[in-house]
N, CA and C of each residue as an Amber inpcrd file, in Angstrom:
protein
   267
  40.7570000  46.9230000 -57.1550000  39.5330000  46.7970000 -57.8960000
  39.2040000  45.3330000 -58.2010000  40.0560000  44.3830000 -58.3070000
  39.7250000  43.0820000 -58.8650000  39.5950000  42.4150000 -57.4560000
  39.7450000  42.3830000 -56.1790000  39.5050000  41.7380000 -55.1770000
  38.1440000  42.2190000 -55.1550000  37.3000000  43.6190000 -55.0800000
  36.2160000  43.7930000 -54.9310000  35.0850000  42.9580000 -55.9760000
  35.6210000  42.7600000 -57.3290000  34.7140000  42.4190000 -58.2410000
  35.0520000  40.8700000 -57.7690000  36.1970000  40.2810000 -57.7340000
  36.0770000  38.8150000 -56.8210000  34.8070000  38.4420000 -55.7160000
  35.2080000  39.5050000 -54.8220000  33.8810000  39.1320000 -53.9380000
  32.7680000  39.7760000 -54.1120000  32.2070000  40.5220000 -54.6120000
  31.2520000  40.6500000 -55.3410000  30.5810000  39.6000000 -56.1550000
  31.7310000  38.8080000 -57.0530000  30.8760000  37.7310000 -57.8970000
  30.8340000  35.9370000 -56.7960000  31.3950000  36.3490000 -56.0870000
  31.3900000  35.1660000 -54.9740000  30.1060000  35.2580000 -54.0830000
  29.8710000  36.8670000 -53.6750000  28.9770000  36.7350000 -53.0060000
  27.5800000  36.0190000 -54.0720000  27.6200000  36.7910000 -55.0800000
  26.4410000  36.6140000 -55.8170000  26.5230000  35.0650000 -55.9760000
  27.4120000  34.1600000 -55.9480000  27.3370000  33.3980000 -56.1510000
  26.6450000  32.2220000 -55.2220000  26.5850000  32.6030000 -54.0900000
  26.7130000  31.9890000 -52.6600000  24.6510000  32.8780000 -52.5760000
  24.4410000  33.9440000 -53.1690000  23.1380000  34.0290000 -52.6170000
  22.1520000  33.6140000 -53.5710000  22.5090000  33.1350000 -55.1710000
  21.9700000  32.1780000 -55.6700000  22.1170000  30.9850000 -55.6970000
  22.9980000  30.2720000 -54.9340000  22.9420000  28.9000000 -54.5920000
  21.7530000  29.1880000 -52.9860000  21.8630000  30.0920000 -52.1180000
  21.0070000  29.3020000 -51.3640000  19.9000000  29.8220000 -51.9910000
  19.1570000  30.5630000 -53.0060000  17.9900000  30.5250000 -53.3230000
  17.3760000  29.8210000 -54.3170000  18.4190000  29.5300000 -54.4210000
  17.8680000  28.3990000 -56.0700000  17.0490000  27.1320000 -55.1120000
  17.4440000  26.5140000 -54.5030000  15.8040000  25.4070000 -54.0200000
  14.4800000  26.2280000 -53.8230000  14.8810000  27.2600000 -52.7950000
  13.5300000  28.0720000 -52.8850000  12.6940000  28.4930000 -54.2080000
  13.1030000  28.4870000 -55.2710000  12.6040000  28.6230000 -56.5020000
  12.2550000  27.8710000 -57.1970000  12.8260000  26.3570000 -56.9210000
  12.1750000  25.3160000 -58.0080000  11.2710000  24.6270000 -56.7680000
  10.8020000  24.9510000 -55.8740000  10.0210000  24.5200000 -55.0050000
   8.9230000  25.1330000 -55.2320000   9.0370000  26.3500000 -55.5760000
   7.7740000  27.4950000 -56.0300000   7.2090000  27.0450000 -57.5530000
   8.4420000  26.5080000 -58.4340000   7.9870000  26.3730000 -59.8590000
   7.1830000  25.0790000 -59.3490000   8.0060000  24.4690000 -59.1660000
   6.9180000  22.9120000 -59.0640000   5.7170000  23.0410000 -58.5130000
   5.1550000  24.0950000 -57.2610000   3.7930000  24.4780000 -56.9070000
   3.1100000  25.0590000 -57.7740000   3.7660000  25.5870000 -58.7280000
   2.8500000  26.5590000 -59.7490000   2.3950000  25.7400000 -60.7400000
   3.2480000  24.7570000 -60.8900000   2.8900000  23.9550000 -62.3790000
   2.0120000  22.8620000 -61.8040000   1.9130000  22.1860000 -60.6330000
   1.0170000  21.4520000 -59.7900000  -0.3210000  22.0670000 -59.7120000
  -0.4910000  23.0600000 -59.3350000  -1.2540000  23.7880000 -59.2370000
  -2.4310000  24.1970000 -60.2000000  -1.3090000  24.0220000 -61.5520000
  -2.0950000  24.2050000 -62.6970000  -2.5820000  23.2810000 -63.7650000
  -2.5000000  21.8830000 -63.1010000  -2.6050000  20.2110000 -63.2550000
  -4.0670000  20.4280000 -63.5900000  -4.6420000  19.9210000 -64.6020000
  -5.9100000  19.5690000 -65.2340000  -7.0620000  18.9700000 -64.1830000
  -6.1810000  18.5420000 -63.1920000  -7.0850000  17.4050000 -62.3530000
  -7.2130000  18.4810000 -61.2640000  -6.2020000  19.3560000 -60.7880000
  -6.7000000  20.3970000 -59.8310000  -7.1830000  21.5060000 -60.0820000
  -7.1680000  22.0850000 -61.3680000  -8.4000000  22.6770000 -62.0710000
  -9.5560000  22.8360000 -62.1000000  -9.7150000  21.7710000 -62.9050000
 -10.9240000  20.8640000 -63.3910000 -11.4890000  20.7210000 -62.0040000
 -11.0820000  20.1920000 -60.7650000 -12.0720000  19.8190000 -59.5580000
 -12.3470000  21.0460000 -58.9520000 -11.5990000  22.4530000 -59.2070000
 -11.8810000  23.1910000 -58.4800000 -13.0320000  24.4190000 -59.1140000
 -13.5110000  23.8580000 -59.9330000 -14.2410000  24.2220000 -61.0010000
 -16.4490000  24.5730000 -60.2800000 -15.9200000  23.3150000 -59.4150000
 -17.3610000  23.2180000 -58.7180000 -18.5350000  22.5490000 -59.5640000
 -18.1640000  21.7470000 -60.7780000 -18.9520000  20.9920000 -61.7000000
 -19.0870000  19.8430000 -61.2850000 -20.0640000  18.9740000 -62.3450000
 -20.1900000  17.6220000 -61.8060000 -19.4710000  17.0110000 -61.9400000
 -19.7260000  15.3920000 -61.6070000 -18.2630000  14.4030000 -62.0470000
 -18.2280000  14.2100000 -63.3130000 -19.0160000  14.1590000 -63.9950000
 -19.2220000  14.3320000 -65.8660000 -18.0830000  15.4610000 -66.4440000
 -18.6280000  16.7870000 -66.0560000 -17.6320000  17.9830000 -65.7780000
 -16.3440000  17.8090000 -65.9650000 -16.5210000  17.5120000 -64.4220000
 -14.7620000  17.5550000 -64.2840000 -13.8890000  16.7710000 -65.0650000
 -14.2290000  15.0250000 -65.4840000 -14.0630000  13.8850000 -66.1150000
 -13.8050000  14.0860000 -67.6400000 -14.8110000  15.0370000 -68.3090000
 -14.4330000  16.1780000 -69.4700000 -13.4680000  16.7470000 -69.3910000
 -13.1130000  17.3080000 -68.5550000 -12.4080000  18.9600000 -68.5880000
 -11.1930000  17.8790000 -68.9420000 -10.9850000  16.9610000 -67.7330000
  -9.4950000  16.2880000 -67.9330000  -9.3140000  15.5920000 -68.7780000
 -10.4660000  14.8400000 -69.3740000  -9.8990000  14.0930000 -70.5200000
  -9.5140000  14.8450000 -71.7070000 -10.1430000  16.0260000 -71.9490000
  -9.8510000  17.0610000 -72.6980000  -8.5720000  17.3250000 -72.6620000
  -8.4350000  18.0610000 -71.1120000  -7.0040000  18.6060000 -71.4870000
  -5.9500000  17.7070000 -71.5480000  -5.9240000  16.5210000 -71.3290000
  -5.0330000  15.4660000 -71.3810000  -4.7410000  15.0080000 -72.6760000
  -5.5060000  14.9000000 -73.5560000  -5.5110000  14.9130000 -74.8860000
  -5.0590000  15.9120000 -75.9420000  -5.5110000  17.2550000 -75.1690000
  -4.7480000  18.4120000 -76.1020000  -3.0090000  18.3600000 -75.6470000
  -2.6860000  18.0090000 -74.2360000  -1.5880000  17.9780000 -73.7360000
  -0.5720000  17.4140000 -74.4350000  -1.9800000  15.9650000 -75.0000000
  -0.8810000  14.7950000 -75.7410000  -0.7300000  14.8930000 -76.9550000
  -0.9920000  16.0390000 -77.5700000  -1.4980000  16.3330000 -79.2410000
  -2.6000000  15.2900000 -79.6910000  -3.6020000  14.7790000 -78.8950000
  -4.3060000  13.6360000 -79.6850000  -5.5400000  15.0150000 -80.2220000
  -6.4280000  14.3570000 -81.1790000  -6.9920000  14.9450000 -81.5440000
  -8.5570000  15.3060000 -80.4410000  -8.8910000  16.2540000 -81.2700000
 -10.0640000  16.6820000 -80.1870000 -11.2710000  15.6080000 -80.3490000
 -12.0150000  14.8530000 -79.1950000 -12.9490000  13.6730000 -79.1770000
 -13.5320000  14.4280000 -77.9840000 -14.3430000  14.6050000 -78.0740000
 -15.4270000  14.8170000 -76.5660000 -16.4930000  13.1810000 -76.3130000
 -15.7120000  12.8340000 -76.9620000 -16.7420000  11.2720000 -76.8510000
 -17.1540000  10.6750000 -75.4800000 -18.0640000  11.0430000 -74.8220000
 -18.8240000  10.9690000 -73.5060000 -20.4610000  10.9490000 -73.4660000
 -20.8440000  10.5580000 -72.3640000 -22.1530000  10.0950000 -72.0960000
 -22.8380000  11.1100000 -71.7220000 -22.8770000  12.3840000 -71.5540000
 -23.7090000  13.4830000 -71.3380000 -22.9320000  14.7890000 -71.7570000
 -23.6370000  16.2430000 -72.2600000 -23.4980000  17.4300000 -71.9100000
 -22.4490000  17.9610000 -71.5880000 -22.6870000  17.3270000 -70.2800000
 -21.8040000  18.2180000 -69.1320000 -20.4130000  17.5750000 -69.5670000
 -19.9290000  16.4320000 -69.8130000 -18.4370000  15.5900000 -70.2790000
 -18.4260000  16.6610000 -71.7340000 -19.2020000  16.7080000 -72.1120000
 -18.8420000  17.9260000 -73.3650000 -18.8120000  18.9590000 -73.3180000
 -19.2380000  19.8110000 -72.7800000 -18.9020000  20.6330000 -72.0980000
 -17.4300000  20.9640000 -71.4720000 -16.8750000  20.0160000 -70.3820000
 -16.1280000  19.9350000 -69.7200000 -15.2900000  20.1130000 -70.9510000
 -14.6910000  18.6600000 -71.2380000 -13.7610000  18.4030000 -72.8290000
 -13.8110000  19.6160000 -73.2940000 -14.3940000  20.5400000 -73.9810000
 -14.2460000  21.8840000 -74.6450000 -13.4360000  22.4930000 -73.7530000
 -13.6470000  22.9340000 -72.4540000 -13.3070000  23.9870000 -71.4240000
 -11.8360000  23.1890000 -70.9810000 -11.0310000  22.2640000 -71.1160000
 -10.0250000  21.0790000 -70.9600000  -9.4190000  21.0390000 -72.0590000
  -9.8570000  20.8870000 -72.6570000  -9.1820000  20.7000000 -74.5030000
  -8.4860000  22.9680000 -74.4070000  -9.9500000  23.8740000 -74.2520000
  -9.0860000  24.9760000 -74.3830000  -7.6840000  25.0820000 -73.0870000
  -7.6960000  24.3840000 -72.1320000  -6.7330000  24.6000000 -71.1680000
  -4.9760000  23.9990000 -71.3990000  -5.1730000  22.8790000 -72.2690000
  -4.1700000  22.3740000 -72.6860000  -3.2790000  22.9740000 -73.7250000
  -2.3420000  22.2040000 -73.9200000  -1.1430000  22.4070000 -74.7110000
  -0.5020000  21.6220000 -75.4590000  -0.6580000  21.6020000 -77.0960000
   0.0150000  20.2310000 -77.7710000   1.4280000  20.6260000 -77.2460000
   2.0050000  19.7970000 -76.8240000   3.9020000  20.1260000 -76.6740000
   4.7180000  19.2940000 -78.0790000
């Protein structure tokens, strides 16, 4: 019984080492993926827009406080929709 649970925990051991790169290769696409700047552009807004969205969420990201301070609308706009996407950490 203890040779079986030996290789049993060997195997398991040997098929999460080769899958473990495959997985932080996937995390790092997911969290890339979900980058303010590839967001925000895929949004289909203007450059005002998009320029909002990120300064927004870059700011909620950084705990700074909420400023939509921009030259049109649409940068305010954006900033709101950026600011909700972020995360104080």
């Amino acid at each position: 019984m203890n040779a079986r649970t030996g290789i049993l925990v060997i195997a398991l051991e040997v098929v999460s080492l080769a899958l473990a790169p495959t997985l932080i290769i996937n995390q790092s696409a997911d969290a890339q993926s979900l980058s303010s700047k590839g967001w925000c552009e895929s949004q289909g807004k203007s450059i005002n827009w998009v320029n909002g969205c990120k300064n927004g969420w870059y700011d909620h990201d950084h705990c700074w406080s909420y400023d939509p301070d921009g030259e049109s609308n649409a940068f305010y706009n954006g900033y709101k929709i950026g600011w909700k996407k972020g995360h104080c950490k």
